[in-house]
C-alpha positions in Angstrom: 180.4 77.7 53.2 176.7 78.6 52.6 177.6 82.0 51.5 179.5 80.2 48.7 177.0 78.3 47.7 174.8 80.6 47.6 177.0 82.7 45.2 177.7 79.4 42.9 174.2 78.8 42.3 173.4 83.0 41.7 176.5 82.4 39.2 174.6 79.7 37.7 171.0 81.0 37.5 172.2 84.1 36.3 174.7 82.9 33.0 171.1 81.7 31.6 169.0 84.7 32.5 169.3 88.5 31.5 167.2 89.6 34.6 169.8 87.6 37.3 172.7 88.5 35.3 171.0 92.3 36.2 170.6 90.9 40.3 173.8 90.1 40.2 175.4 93.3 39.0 173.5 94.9 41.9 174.6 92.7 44.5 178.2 93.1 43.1 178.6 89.1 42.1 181.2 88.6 39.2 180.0 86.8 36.7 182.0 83.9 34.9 183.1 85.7 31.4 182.5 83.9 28.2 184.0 84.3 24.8 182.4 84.2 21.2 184.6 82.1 19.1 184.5 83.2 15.4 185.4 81.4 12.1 187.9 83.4 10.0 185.1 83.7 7.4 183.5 86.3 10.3 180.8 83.4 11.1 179.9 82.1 15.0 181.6 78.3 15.4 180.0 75.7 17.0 182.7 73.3 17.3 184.2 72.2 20.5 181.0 73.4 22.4 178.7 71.7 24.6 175.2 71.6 26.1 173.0 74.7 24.7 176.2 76.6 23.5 176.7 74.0 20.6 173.7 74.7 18.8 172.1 77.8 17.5 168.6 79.0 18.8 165.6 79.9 16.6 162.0 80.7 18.3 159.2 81.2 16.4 155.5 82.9 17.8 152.7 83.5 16.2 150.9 86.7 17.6 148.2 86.9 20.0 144.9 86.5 18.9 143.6 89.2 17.0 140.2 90.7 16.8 139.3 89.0 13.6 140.6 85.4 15.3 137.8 85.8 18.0 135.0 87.1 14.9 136.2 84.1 12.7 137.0 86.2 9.8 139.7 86.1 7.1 142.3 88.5 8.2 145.6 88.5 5.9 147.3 91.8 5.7 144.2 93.7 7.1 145.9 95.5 10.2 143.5 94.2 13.1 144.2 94.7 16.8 144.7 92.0 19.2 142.6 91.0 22.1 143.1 91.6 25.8 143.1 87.5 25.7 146.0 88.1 22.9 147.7 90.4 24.6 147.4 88.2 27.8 149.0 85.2 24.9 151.5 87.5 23.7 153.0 88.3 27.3 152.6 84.8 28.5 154.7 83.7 25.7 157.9 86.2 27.2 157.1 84.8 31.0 157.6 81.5 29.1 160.7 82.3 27.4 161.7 83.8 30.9 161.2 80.8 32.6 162.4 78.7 30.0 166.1 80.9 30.6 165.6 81.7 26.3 168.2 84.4 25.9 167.7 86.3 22.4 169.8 88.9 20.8 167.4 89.8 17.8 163.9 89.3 16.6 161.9 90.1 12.9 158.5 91.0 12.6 156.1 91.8 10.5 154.3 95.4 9.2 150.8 94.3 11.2 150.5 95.8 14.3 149.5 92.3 16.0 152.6 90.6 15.0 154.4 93.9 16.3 152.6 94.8 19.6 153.3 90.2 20.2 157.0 90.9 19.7 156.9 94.1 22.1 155.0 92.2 24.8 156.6 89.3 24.6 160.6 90.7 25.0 159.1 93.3 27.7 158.2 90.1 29.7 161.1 88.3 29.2 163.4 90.9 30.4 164.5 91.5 27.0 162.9 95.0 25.5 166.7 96.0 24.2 166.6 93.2 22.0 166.6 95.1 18.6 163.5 94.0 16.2 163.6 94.2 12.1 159.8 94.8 10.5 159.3 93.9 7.1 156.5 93.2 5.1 157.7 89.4 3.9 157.1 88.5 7.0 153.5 89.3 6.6 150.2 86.7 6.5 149.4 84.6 3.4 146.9 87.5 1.6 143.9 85.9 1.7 142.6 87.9 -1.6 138.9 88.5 -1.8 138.3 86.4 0.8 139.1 88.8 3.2 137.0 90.8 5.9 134.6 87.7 5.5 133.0 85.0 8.0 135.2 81.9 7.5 131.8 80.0 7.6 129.9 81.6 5.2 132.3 83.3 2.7 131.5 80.3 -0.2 127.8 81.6 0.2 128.8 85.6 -0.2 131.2 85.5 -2.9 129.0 81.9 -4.5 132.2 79.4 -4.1 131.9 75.7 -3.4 132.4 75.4 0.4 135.0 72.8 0.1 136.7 74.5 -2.5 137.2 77.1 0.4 138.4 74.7 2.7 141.0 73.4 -0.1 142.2 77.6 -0.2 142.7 77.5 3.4 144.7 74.0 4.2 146.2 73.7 1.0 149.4 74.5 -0.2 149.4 75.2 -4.5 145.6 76.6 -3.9 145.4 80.2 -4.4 142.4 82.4 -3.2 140.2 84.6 -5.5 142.6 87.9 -6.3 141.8 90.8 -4.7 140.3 93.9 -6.5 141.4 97.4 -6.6 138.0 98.6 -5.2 138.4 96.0 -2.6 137.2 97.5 1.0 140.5 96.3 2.4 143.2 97.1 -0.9 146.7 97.7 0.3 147.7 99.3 -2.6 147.7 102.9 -1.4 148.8 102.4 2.2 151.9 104.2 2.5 154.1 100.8 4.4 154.0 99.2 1.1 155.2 102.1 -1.3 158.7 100.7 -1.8 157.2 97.0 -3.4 157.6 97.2 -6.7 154.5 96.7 -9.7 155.2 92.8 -9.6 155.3 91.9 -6.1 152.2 94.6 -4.8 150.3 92.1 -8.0 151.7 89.2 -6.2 150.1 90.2 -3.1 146.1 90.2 -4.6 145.9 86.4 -3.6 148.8 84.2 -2.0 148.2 80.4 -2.2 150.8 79.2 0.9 153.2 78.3 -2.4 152.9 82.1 -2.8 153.7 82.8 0.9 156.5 80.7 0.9 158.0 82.4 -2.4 157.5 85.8 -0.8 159.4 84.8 2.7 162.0 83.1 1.5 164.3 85.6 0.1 164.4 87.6 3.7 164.9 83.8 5.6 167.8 83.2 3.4 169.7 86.5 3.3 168.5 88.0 6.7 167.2 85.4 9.3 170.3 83.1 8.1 172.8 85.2 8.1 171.8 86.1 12.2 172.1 82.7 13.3 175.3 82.3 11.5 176.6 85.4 13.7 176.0 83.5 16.7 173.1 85.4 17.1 169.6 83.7 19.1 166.9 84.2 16.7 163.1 85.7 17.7 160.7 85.8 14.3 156.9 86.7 15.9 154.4 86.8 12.8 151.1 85.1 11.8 149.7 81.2 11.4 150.5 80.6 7.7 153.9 82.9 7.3 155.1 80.1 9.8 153.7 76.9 8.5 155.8 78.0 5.3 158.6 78.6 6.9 158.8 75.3 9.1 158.2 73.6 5.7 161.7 75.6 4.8 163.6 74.4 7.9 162.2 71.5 8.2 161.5 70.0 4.3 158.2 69.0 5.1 156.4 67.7 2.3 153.4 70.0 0.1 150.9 67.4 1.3 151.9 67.1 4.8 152.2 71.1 5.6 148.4 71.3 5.2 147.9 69.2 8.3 150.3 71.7 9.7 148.3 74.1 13.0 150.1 77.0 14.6 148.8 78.0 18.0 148.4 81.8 19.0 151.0 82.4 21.6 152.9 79.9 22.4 156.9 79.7 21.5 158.0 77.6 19.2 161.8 76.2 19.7 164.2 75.2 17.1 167.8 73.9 17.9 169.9 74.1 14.4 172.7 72.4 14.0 176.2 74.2 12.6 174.8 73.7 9.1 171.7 75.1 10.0 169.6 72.1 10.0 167.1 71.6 12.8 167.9 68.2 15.5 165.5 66.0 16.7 164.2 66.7 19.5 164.8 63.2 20.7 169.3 64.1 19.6 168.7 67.5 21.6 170.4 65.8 25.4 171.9 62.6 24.0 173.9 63.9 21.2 174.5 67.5 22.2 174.2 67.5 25.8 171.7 70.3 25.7 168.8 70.5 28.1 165.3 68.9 26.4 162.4 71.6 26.6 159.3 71.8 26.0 156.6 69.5 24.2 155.9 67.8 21.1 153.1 66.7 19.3 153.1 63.1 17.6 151.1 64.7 14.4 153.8 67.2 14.1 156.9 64.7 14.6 154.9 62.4 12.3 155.0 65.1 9.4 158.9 65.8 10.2 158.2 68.8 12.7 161.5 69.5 14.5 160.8 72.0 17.0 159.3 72.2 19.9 156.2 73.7 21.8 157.1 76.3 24.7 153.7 75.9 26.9 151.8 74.8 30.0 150.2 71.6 29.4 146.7 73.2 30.2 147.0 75.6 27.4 147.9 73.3 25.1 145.3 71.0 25.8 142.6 73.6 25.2 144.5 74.1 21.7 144.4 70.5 21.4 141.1 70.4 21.1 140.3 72.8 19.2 142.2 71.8 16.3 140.5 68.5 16.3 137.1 69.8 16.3 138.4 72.3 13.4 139.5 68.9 11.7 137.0 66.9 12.1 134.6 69.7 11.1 136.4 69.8 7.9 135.9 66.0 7.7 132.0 66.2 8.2 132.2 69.0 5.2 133.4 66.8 2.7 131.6 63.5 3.6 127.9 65.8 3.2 129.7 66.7 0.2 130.0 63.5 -1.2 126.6 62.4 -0.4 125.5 65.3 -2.0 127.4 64.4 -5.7 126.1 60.5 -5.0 122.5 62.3 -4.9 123.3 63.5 -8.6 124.7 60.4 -9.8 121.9 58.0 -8.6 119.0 58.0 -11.0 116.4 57.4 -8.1 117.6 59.8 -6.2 115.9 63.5 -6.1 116.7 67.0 -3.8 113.0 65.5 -2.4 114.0 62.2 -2.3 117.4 62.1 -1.3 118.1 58.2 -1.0 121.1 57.0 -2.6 122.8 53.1 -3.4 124.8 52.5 -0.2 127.3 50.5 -2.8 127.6 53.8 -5.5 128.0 56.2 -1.8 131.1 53.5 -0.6 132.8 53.5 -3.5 132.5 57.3 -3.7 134.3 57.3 -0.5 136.7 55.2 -1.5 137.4 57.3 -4.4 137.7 60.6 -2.7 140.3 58.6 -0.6 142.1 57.5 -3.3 142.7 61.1 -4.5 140.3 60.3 -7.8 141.7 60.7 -11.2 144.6 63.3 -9.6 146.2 60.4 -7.3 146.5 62.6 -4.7 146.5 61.2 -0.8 145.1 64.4 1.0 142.1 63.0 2.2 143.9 59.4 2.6 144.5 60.1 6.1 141.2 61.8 7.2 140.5 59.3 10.1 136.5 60.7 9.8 136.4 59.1 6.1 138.6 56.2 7.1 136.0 55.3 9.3 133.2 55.8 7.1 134.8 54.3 4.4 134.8 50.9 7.0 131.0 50.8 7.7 129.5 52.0 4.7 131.4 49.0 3.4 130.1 46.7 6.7 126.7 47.9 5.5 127.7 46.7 1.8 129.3 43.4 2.4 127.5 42.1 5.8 124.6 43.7 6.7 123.6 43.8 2.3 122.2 47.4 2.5 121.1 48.8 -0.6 119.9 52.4 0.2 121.1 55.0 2.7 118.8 58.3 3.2 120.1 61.7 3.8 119.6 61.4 7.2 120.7 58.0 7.6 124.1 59.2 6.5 124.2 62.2 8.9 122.9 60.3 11.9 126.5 58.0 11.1 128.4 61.4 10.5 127.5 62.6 14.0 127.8 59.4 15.4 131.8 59.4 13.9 132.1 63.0 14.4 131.3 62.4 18.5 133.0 59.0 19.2 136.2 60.3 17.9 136.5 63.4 19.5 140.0 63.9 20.5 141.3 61.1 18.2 141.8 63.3 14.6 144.9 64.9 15.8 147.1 63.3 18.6 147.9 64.7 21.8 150.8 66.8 23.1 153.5 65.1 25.1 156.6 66.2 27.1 160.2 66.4 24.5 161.9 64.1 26.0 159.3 61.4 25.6 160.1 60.8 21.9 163.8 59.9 23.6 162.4 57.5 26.0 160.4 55.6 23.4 163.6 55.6 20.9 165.4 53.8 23.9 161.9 51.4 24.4 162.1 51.0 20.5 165.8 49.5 20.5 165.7 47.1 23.7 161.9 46.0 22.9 163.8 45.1 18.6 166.7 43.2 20.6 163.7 41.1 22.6 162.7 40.3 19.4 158.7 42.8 19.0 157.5 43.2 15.9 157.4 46.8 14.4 153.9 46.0 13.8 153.7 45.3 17.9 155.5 48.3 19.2 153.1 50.5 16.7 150.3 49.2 18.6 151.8 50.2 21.6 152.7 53.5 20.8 148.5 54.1 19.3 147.4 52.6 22.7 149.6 55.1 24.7 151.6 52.5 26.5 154.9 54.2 24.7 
């Protein structure tokens, strides 16, 4: 009887994993045979599946970090190497997949060789080097133009460009960089990989906005990528940060203005379950509606946005990302609130470069405005919880405390003071996949008790759901 059991749960173990499946062979224990059903169009069918089987698979990775990630420098098509630390990312993210028993049957890649040695390090790990890879250059970074080769902190000083208006290239998604020059150090138009793009798309690649990006990806995610998944096939694409936001925004229809709060981590896997019509499921449908196992974390910034997949990681790792995204963000923050002191310095009469005191009322409703989205409408800084704030007590200092003048360092002393208080509060924390189910169930009972919406919102900001 133990000998049996022992085989049942080998059999089991190893119809998820390609390495077991290999154990088994040795050990001479048949495995249970499974059959691909096909439609009569040539296309994998989902119906009458269950659990994992009735949905397709889609991972996504963004390389290891690269040289250039650790130096801070605008990389885009320049071909950089990874670090040991990337190369320790890249692998971790196979052991992942390993453990996570996500089989693949093809992967796509890009022409830089850190999105190409991730994919090779990553499928050695999991026990999956036959799995055959595709390269091509649409697959590529956003081409940062002139920008790149330069220190992402002091590029606006080298090339003389407003340092928000950098900040605006990078997180935005219409914004395009300054093109890139033929006697650029780092030109790709005579590198031999790129000799089959034709005269419009090599001028196409001077300077990508993520619009651009997206345009340039799409073609190979409708007619390549698609046409995997619809074989039945499990899906791998390794390639960089911004080639990925714009494709989540494909999958996942996220709006223009919330893709720019969009972060991909170096590393770590991202899972998408698609549904026959190739639409991605909530995370939260993933075990109640499909009877599939819930892996994985999510984030409650990227669920917020309309983010479907979920993050492959330990929780330690992805804490340490945490983090560093919201310092990134509320860096960003701190830039455009000295910013707009700076233009309320040139507004106010009183006010010199000497003498930098400003009216506290003209600096609030400057805030305001920039909030507001100014004559253009637009709500990208609406959000920023750093302006939010400040927003809130340059108006306590207007209404209650009747402050007429704020200096220079007044202003920063508050910025530093909002800048350390809310550490860990700009973007919110990771949490386990099935979580977001949990709380759906809380939601419904806590409506039939009769909570307010406004109450269980509450609950959920204070971590109780």
């Amino acid at each position: 009887m133990r000998l049996q059991a022992l085989q049942e749960r080998v059999l089991s173990l190893a119809s998820r994993s390609p390495f077991l499946t290999n154990v088994s062979r040795a050990y001479s224990v048949k495995l249970p045979s499974t059959s691909v059903v096909e439609s009569t169009s040539g296309h994998f069918k989902l119906e009458d599946k269950q659990g994992d089987e009735a949905l397709h698979t889609l991972v996504l990775l963004r390389h290891g970090e690269s040289q250039w990630n650790t130096e801070n420098r605008y990389t885009g098509w320049c071909d950089v190497p990874l670090t040991p630390t990337g190369e320790g990312e890249a692998r971790t993210a196979g052991r992942l997949l390993f453990e996570s028993g996500i089989e693949l049957d093809c992967a796509h890649t890009s022409l830089l060789k850190r999105a190409s040695f991730s994919t090779n390090m990553a499928l050695n790990t999991s026990f999956q080097h036959w799995v055959p890879v595709n390269k091509t250059w649409r697959l590529n970074e956003r081409h940062y133009g002139a920008l790149q080769g330069y220190n992402k902190d002091s590029a606006f000083e080298e090339l003389g460009i407003d340092q928000e208006m950098v900040m605006r290239m990078r997180r935005s998604y219409e914004t395009p960089p300054p093109k890139m020059r033929d006697d650029h150090e780092f030109w790709h138009g005579g590198d031999r990989r790129y000799r089959d793009l034709s005269e419009d798309e090599l001028e196409a690649t001077r300077g990508e906005s993520l619009k651009d990006c997206a345009n340039r990806l799409r073609p190979y995610w409708e007619q390549v990528v698609k046409r995997d998944l619809r074989e039945g096939k499990k899906v791998l694409i390794v390639s960089h940060a911004n080639t990925l936001r714009s494709l989540i925004k494909e999958i996942d229809d996220i709006s223009d203005e919330d893709i720019k709060g969009m972060s991909i981590p170096t590393g770590i896997p991202l899972l998408y379950r698609l549904d026959a019509n190739l639409k991605p499921v909530l995370p939260s449908d993933i075990e109640s509606k499909y009877g599939a196992e819930p892996r994985g974390y999510t984030s409650r910034q990227t669920t917020d946005y309309g983010f479907n997949g979920v993050f492959i990681g330990d929780t330690k790792r992805l804490e340490l990302i945490q983090s560093k995204r919201d310092l990134t963000n509320r860096d960003w923050q701190r830039i455009i609130l000295n910013n707009i002191f700076n233009q309320t310095v040139e507004e106010c009469e009183t006010a010199t470069a000497a003498s930098p005191i400003v009216d506290t009322r003209h600096l609030w409703w400057k805030v305001h405005e920039k909030m507001m989205g100014g004559q253009c409408l637009s709500s990208e800084y609406g959000n920023m919880l750093l302006l939010r704030k400040m927003f809130h007590m340059l108006e306590e200092m207007v209404e209650g405390r009747k402050q007429k003048q704020l200096t220079k360092n007044g202003f920063k002393a508050m910025i530093e003071k909002l800048h350390l208080d809310n550490a860990g509060k700009v973007i919110p924390a990771f949490e386990p996949a099935d979580k977001q189910r949990r709380r759906n169930f809380a939601h419904i009972k806590m409506i039939k008790n009769g909570y307010s919406k406004a109450h269980m919102d509450a609950l959920v900001k204070e971590g109780v759901m």
